[in-house]
N, C-alpha and C positions, 0 to 999 in steps of 0.2 A: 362639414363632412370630410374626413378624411379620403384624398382621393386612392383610387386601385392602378398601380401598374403592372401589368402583363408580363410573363417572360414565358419561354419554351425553352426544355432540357430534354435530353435522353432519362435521367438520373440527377437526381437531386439525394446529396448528403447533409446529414442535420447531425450538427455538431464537425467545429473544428478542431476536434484535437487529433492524438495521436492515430487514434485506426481510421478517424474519419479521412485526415488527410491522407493516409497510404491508399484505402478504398478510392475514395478520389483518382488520385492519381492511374494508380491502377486499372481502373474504368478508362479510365480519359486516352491511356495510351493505345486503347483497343479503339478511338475513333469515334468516342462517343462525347456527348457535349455534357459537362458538367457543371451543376452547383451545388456550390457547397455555404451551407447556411450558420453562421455561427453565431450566437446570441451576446457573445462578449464583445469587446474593442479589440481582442489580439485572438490571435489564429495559434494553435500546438499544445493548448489546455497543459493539462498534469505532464505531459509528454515531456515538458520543458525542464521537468526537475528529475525527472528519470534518468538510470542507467543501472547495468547488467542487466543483459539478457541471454535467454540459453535459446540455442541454435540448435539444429538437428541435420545431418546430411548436409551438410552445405561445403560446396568447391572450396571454399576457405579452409575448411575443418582439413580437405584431403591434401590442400596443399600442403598443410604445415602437420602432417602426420598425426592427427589426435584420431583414434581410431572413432570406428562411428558404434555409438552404444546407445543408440534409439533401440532398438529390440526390449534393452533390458530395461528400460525408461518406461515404456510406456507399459512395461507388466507389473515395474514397480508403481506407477502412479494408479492405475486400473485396481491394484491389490489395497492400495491407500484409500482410494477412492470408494473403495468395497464395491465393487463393480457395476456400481446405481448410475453409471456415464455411459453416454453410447460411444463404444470402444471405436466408432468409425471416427466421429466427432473427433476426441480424442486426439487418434491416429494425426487424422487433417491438418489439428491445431499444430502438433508437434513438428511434424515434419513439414507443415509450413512456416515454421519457424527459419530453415536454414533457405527455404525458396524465395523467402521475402528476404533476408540478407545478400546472397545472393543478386537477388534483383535490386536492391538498394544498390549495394556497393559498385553497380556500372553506373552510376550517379552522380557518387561522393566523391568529395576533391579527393585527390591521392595525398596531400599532406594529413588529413584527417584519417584516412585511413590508414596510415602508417601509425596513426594511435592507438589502434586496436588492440589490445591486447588476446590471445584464441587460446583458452583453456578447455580441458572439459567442460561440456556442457554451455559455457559462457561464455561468452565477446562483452570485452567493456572498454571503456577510455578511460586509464589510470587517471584520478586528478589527485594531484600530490604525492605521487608516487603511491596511492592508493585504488584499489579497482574497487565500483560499486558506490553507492550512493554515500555521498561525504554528511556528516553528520551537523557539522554548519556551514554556513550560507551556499548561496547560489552559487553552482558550478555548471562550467560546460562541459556535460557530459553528452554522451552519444545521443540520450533523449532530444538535446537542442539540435547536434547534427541532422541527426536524422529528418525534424521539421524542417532546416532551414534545406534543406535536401528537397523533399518534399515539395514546401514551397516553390523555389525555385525548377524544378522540373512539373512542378504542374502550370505556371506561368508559361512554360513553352509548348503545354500543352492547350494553353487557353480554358483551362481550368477559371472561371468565376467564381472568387471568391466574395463573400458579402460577410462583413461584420455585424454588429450589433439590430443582427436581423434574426431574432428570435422565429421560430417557426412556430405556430398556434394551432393548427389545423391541418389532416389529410382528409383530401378529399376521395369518397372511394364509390366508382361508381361499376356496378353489377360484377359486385366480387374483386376489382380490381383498381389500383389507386392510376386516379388519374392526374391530381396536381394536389400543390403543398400552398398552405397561404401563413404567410411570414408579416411579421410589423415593421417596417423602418422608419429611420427620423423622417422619412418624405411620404410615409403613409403603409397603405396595405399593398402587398404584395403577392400577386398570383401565380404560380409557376405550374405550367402544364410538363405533367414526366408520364414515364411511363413506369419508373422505379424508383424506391426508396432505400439510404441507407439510416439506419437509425444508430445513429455513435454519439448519443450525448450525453454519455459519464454516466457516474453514479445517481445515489439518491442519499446519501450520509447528510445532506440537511436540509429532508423533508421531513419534519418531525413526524410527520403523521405516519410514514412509512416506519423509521426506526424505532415508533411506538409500538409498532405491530411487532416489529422483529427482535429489538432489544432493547426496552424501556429505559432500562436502569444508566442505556448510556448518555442519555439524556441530561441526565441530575450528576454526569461524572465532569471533573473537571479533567479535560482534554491537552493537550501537548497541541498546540497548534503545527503543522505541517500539510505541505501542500493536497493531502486525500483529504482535506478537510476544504477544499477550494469553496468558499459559499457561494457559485453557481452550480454546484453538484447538487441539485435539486429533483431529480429523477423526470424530468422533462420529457424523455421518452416514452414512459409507461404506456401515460394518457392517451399518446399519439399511438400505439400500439396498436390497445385496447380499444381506438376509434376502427382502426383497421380491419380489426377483428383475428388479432394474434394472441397468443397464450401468453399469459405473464404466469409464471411458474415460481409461486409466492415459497414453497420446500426450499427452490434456490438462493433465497435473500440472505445473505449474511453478513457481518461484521468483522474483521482480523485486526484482534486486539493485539496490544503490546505493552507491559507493565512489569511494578512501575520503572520507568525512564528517570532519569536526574532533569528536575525542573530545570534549572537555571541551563541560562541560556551558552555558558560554554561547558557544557555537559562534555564534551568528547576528554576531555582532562578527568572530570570525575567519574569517570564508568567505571572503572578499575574499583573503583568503592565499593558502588552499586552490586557485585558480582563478588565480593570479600566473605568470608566462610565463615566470619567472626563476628561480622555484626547479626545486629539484631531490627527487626524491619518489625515496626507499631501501624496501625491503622488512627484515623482519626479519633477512635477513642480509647485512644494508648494501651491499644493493647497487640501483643501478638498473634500470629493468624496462621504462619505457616512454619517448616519446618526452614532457617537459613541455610546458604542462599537457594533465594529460588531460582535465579539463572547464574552459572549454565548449568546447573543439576534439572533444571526443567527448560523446555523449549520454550522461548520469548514468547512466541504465541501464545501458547498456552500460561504463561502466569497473568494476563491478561485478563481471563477468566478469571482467575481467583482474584485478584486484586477488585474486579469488579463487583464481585458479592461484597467490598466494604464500601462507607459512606463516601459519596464524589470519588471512588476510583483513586484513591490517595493512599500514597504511607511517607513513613520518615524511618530512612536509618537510621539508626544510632550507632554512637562509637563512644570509647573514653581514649584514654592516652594512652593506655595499655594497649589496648585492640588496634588502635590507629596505627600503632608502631609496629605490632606485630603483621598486620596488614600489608606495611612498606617492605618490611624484609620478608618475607613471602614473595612478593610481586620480582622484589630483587632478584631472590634465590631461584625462584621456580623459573623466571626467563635466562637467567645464565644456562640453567639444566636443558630447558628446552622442552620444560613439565607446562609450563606453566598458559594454559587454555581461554582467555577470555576474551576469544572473537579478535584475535591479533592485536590487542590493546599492551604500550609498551609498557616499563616497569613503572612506578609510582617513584615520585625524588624523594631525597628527606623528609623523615617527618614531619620538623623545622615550617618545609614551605609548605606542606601541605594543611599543615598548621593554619599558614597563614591564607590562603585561599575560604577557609573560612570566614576570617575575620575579614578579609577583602569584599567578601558576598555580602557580609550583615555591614558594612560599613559605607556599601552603594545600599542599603536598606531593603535589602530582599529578604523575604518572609519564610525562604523555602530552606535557609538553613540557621542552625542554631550554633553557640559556642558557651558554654555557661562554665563555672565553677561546682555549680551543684544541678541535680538533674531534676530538682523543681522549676529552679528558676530555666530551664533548656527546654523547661516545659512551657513555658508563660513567652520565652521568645518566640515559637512554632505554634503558640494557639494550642496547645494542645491540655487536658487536667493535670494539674501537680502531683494531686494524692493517687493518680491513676497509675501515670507513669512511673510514680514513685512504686509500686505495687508491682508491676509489669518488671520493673529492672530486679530488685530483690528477687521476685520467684524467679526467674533467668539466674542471678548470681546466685542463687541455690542451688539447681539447677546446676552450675557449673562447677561447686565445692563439691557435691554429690557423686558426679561424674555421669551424670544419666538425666538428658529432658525427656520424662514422662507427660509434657505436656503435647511437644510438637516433634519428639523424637529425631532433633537433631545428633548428628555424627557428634562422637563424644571427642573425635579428636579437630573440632572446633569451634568447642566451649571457651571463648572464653570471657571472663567475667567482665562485666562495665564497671570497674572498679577506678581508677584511678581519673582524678580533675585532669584538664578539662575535659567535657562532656560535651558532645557533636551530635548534630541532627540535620540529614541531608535529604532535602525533599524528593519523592518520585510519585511523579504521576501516570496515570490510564496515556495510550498513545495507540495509531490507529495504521494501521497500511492499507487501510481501503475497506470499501463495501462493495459487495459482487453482488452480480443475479437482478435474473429479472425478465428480458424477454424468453422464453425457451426456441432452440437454435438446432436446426439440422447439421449435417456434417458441411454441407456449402454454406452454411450461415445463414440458410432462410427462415423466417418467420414462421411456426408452428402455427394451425389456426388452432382458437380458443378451443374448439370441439376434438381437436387433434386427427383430424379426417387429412387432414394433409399441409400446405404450407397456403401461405397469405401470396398469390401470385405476386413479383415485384416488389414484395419485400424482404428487407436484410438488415440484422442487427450485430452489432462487433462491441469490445471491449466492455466499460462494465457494466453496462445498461442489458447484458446478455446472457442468458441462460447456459449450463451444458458444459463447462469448466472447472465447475467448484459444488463442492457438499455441504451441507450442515450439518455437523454428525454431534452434537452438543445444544446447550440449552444458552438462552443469552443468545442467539446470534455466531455461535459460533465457526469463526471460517479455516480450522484448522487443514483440511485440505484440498490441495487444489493440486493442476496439474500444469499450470505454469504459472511463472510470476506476470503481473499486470502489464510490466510493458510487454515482456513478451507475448500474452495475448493479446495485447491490443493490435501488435503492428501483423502478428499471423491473420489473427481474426479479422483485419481489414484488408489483408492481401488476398484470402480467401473471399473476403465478400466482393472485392472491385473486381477478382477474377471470375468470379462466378456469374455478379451481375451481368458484365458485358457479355459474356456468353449465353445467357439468357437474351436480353435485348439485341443484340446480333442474329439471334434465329427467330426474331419473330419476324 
């Protein structure tokens, strides 16, 4: 029989990542004794790949002159939102945005902070001279700062941290939770509290939830990146729902991204991806929408539509004609200063870009093609001969014509897949996350299931949490929200440590 160790907290936090550890801390500095329970081997979850976040009021902002335009923020996100959010919530989250940097930044080394970059709306840590999350590998961005921040000021707080001590069970007795029981490699674990934070990620791979919300993304084949972390298993729910909290199932949703360049140094090929010329097939070679879908449509949303096809897949196409017209476009429109595709610089010769094909299919990757005829560019991508064959001729009709009556793209970029060779460059379904879930007052406490009031000593933050985001679409759709994920996670947990302790403090 596995033996039971005892512990006693004020607060106990389940889940180590990003809001858990700011909750954390932020409790602990009011004097209260804290654990924090993390079911992994490493502490700062998704936190660690993060960066850009938007601030709101914060001494940073007034120092460096960026006026303050929270007023017009939160009428435009309430207006987006269609006004189904409690505009307090809201409020709290935003402008706890710039009170938790703020309060971070008496923390952070000052070399670190002199990386900051302070725009509107944003603070990020330039990596490569670019702000915002880098499209490959692992960078230190402000996400890492910020944890190892965290960390380290919660170590002087005596903050107990526990790893791979999964939490299993709240115990709640006459309404009110009185301890948490956890697994560790040395057995069970009992901890008496008198408060709960519940921060432990999403639910994007608990099938059984994302069958409820958006089946189809199931069967899609996916971009692997870190929202897709497989301990994001919705862990919290269960623990909720033991408690006797509202899970507010309207809130579940999915922010899709499509399609994305498979291969793996995509940041070179996006500039393709976004080309006005190609032509974009589904898995059964055929067309679907009107080209390009981004940036004529919002990332987000071409997600959706990509999803309605088979595994969330397409393939550009190109010929030699289009690929070259593509390059000097890319050329011309950035010398002018026209030219819009998410800061992406010009495209080189055609020459090398040429050859980047041939570099992809000659390390044996399936996701792009190079052919002489576009049967055979069809049989290198898996895809039908006689289909794609079908799909390109009505297109180059279509473009002799001067008018697609099929998908009603712009006439002035038609143009035709006519000339050898023939290109096909893979994009797939890609994901920023899944939200929703507990439903959250404006302090971040637990709604009860009946909605009479909140779950005493309990508190839910980032994306295990209700009261930030809508569903306003079918699929799972999480086109709007009212802040980006790190930014609520690290509001939503400066709220919840601030609030808890002030709770626990007056009892």
């Amino acid at each position: 029989m596995n033996s039971m160790t005892n512990k006693r907290c004020d607060l106990v936090v389940i889940g180590g990542g990003g809001s858990g550890l700011v909750a954390a801390v932020k409790a602990a500095e009011a004097g209260l004794k804290v654990i924090v329970l993390e079911k992994t081997a490493h502490l700062g979850g998704g936190m660690l790949f993060a960066s850009t976040m938007r601030t709101f009021q914060s001494n940073w902002q007034k120092e460096r002159n960026i006026p303050d335009q929270s007023n017009a923020f939160l009428r435009r996100m309430m207006d987006l939102t269609m006004w189904k959010l409690d505009a307090k919530l809201v409020k709290n989250a935003i402008l706890g945005t710039g009170r938790f940097f703020d309060w971070y930044a008496q923390y952070e080394l000052p070399e670190v902070l002199y990386q900051y970059q302070a725009r509107p709306y944003v603070f990020d840590i330039a990596v490569n001279g670019q702000p915002g999350p880098q499209i490959d590998g692992f960078h230190k961005g402000s996400g890492q700062h910020i944890m190892e921040t965290m960390l380290r000021r919660g170590g002087e707080l005596g903050v107990e941290f526990l790893t791979e001590a999964p939490a299993r069970d709240l115990i709640v007795t006459n309404g009110k939770i009185t301890s948490v029981l956890a697994d560790t490699s040395e057995g069970q674990l009992s901890i008496a509290c008198r408060a709960v934070v519940l921060a432990c990620g999403s639910w994007i791979n608990d099938r059984a939830t994302v069958a409820k919300i958006c089946p189809a993304f199931l069967e899609a084949e996916v971009l692997p990146s870190a929202h897709l972390n497989p301990t994001y298993t919705g862990d919290g729910l269960p623990l909720a729902e033991k408690a006797g909290a509202l899970i507010d199932w309207d809130s579940f949703c999915l922010r899709l991204m499509g399609p994305i360049c498979s291969l793996g140094d995509r940041s070179r090929l996006d500039a393709l991806t976004h080309a006005d010329c190609a032509i974009l097939v589904d898995l059964n070679a055929r067309r679907f929408v009107a080209e390009p879908m981004a940036p004529r449509i919002d990332p987000f949303d071409t997600g959706l539509i990509l999803l309605q096809h088979p595994k969330g897949k397409a393939f550009f196409l190109y010929s030699a004609n289009s690929l070259r017209r593509i390059v000097a476009e890319t050329q011309k429109n950035t010398v002018s200063g026209d030219f819009d595709v998410f800061g992406m610089p010009p495209l080189p010769p055609y020459e090398e870009v040429d050859g980047w094909f041939t570099e992809a299919m000659d390390r044996g990757s399936h996701e792009v093609g190079r052919a002489d005829t576009v049967e055979e560019l069809a049989v290198q991508v898996g895809l039908d001969p006689a289909a794609l064959r079908e799909t390109v001729d009505r297109y180059n009709a279509a473009c002799a014509a001067g008018a697609d009556w099929d998908f009603f793209k712009d006439p002035a970029s038609l143009e035709p897949l006519a000339e050898a060779p023939f290109y096909a460059l893979g994009g797939k379904l890609s994901t920023d996350g899944a939200f929703g879930g507990i439903r959250v007052d404006p302090q971040m406490r637990a709604y009860k299931k009946d909605g009479t009031g909140v779950v005493p000593g309990l508190y839910a933050t980032g994306d295990n949490s209700a009261g930030w985001s809508i569903r306003v679409a079918g699929d799972g759709d999480a086109r709007q929200y009212v802040l980006s994920e790190m930014s609520w996670a690290c509001s939503s947990g400066f709220l919840a440590g601030t609030n808890a302790a002030a709770y626990l403090n007056a009892k």
